[in-house]
ZAKEVEX-907438 format. One record per residue: x, y, z of N, C-alpha, C, O, CB in turn; residue in one letter. Coordinates in steps of 0.1 Angstrom, whole numbers, plus 5000, padded with zeros to 4 digits. Glycine has a CB too. Layout:
N
<rec <X; Y; Z>; <X; Y; Z>; <X; Y; Z>; <X; Y; Z>; <X; Y; Z>; "A"> ...
//
This chain:
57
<rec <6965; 6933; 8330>; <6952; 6938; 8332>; <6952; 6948; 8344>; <6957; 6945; 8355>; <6942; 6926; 8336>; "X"> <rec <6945; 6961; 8340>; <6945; 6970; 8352>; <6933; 6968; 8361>; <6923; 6966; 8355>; <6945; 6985; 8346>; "X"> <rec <6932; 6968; 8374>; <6921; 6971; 8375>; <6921; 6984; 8391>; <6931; 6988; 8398>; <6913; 6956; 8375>; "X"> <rec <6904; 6988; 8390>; <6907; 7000; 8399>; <6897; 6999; 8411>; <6885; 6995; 8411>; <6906; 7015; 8390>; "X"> <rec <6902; 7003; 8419>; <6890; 7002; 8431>; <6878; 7014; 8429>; <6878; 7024; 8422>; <6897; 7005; 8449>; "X"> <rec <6872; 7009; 8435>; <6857; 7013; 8436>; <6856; 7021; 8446>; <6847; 7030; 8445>; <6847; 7002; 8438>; "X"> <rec <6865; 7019; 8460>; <6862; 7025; 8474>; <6867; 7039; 8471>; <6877; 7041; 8464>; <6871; 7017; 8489>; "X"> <rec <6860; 7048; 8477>; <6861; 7057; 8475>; <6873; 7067; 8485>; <6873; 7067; 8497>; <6849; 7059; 8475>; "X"> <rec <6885; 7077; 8476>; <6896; 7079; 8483>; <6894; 7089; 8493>; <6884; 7095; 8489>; <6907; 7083; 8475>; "X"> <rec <6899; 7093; 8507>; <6898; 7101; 8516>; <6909; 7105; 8520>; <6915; 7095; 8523>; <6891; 7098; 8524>; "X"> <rec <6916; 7115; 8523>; <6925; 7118; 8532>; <6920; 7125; 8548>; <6911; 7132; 8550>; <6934; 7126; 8524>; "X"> <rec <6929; 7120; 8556>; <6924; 7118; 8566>; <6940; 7125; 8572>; <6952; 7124; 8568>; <6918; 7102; 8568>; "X"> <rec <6935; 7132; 8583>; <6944; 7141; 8590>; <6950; 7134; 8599>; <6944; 7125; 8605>; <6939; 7153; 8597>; "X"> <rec <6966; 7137; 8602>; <6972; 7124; 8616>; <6979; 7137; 8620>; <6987; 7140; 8611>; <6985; 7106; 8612>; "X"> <rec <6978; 7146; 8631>; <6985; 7160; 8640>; <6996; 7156; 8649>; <6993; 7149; 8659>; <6974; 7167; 8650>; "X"> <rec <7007; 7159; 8648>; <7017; 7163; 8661>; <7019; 7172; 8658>; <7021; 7176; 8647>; <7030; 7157; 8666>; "X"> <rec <7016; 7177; 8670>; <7027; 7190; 8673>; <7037; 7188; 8684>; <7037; 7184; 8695>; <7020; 7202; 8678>; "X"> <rec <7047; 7194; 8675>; <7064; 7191; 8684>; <7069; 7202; 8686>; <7065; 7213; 8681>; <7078; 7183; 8676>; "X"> <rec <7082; 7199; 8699>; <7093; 7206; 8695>; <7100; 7203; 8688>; <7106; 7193; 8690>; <7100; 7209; 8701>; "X"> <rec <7101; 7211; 8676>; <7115; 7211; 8665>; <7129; 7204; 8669>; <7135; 7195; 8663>; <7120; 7227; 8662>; "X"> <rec <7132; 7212; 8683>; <7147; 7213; 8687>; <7146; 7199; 8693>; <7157; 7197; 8697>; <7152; 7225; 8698>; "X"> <rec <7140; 7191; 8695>; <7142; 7180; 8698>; <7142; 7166; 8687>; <7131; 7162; 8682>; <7133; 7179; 8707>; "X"> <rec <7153; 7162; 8685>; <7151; 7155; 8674>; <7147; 7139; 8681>; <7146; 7129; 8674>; <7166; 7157; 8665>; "X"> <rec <7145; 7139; 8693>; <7141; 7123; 8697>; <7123; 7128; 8695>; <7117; 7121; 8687>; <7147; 7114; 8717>; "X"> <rec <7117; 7138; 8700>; <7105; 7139; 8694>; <7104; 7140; 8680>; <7092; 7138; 8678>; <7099; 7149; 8699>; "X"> <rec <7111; 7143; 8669>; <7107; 7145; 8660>; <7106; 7131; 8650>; <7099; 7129; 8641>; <7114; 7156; 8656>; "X"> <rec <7116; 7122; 8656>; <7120; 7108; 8650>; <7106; 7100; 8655>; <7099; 7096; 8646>; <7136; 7101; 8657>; "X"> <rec <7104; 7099; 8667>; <7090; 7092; 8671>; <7079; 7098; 8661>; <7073; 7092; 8652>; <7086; 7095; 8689>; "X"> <rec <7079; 7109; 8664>; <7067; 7113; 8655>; <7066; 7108; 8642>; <7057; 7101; 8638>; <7066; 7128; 8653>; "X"> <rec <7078; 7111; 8633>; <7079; 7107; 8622>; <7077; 7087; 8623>; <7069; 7082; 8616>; <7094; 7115; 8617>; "X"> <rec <7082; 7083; 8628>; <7083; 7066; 8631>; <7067; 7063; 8631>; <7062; 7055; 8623>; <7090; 7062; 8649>; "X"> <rec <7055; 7073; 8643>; <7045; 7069; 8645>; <7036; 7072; 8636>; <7025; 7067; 8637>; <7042; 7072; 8654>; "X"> <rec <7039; 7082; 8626>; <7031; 7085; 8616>; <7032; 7075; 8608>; <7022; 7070; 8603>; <7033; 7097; 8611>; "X"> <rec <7046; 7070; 8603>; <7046; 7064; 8590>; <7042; 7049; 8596>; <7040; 7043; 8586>; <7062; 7066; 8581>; "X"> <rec <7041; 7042; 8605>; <7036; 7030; 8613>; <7017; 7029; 8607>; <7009; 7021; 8604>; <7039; 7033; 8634>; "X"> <rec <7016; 7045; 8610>; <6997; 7046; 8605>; <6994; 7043; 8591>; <6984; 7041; 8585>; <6988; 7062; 8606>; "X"> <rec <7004; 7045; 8588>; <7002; 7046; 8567>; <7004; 7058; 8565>; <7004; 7059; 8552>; <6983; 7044; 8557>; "X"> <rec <7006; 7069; 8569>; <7013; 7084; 8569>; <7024; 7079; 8557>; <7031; 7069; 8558>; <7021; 7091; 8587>; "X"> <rec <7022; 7088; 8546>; <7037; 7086; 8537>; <7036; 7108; 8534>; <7038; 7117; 8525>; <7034; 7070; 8513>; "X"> <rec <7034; 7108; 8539>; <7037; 7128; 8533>; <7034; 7137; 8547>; <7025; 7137; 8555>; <7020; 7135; 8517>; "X"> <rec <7046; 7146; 8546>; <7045; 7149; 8558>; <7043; 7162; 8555>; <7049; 7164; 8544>; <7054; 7145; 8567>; "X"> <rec <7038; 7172; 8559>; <7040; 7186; 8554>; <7043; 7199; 8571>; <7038; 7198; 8583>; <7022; 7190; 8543>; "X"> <rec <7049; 7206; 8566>; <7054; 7215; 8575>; <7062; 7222; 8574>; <7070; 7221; 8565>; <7055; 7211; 8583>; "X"> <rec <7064; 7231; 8583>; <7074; 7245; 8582>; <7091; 7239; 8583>; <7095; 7230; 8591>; <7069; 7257; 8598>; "X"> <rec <7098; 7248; 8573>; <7113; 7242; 8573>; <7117; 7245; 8584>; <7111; 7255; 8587>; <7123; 7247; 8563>; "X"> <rec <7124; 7242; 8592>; <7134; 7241; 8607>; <7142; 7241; 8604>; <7143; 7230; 8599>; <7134; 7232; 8616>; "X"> <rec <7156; 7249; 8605>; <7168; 7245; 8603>; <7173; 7237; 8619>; <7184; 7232; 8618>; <7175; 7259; 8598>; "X"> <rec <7167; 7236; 8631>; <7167; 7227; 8637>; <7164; 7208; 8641>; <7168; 7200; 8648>; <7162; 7233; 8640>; "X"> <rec <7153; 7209; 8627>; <7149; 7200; 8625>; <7151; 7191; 8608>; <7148; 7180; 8604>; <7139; 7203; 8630>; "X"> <rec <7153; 7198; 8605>; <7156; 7194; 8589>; <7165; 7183; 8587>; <7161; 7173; 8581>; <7163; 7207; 8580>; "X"> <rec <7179; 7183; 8592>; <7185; 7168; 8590>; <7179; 7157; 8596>; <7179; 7147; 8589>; <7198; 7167; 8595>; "X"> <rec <7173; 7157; 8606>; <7165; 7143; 8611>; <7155; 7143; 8598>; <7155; 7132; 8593>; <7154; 7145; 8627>; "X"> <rec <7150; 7150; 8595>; <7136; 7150; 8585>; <7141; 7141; 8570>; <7135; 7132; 8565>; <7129; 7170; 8581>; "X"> <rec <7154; 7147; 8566>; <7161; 7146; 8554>; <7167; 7134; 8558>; <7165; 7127; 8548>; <7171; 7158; 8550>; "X"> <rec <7172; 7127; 8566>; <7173; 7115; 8573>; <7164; 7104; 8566>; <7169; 7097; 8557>; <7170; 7118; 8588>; "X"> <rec <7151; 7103; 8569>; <7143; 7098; 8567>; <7140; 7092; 8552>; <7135; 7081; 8549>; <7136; 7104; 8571>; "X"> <rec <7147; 7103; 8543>; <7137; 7104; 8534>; <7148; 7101; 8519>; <7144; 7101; 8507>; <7127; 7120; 8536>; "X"> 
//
C-alpha cells in the first residue's frame, strides 16, 4: 500500500560561504549541512575543493 503525505513540500535555503582552499572549512560545512537534512549541495566547481567534495559522495 502506497501512501502520500498531505504536508505540503518546501525547500528551504541552508548558506555557507567558504574558503574553497580550505578543506577543514569545507568538510565542516559539508558535515553541518548534511546533520540539518541538507542532501544536495550546489555550487561552483573548485579544482581546490573538489576532492573533499567527491570524498563525500
Amino acid at each position: 500500500m502506497v501512501q502520500f503525505s498531505t504536508s505540503e513540500f518546501r525547500l528551504t535555503p541552508h548558506i555557507d560561504n567558504l574558503e574553497v582552499a580550505n578543506s577543514f572549512a569545507v568538510t565542516n560545512a559539508f558535515c553541518s549541512q548534511f546533520s540539518r537534512g541538507v542532501y544536495a549541495i550546489f555550487g561552483f566547481y573548485d579544482k581546490k575543493s573538489v576532492n573533499t567534495i567527491t570524498s563525500f559522495c
